[in-house]
N, C-alpha and C positions, 0 to 999 in steps of 0.2 A: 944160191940164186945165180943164173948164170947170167952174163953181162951183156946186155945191149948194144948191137950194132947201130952205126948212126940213122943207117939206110932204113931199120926196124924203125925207129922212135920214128923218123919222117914218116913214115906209113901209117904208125898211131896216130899222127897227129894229122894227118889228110883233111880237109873239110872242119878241123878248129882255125882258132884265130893261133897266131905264130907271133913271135918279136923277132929279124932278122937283125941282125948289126952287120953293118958294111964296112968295109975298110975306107977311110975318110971320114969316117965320121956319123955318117949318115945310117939310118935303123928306117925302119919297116915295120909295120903294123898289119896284119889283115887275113885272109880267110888261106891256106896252106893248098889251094887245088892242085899240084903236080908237082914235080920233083923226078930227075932221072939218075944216073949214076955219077952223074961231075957236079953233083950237087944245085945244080941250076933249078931254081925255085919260080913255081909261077903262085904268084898273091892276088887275088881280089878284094873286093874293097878294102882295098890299103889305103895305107895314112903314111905319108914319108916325113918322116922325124931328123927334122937337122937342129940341132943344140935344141933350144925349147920351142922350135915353130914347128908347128902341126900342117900339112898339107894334102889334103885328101887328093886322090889318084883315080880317075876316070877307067872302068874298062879293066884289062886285064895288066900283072906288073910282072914283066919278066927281070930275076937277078940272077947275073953269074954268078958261078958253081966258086969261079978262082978268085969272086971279090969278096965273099961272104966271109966274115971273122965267126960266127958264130948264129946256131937259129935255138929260138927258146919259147919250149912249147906254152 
């Protein structure tokens, strides 16, 4: 089985729901609509998750590519 690019999995996962984790603390909840080469993520209806407060996000959520610790399909 040959191994997945990260650039691959983000493409699978296009239009599901995503968990991003941010550097600082802060994660990401919501629908995976783009993504380009510096990993810069755009979410809809996201939820932004800081320790255990829930806060839903209006609109479209753009996150850099160079704060992202990690995205999980």
């Amino acid at each position: 089985m040959m191994a997945m690019k990260p650039l691959d999995l983000l493409q699978q996962s296009l239009h599901k729901r995503v968990l991003v984790e941010m550097k600082g603390g802060r994660s990401y909840r919501g629908v995976l609509d783009a993504f380009d080469q510096h990993l810069n993520v755009v979410l809809s209806s996201a939820e932004e998750v800081v320790e255990e407060t829930v806060t839903p996000r209006t609109g479209l959520t753009l996150l850099r590519g160079d704060s992202i610790v990690y995205i999980s399909p």
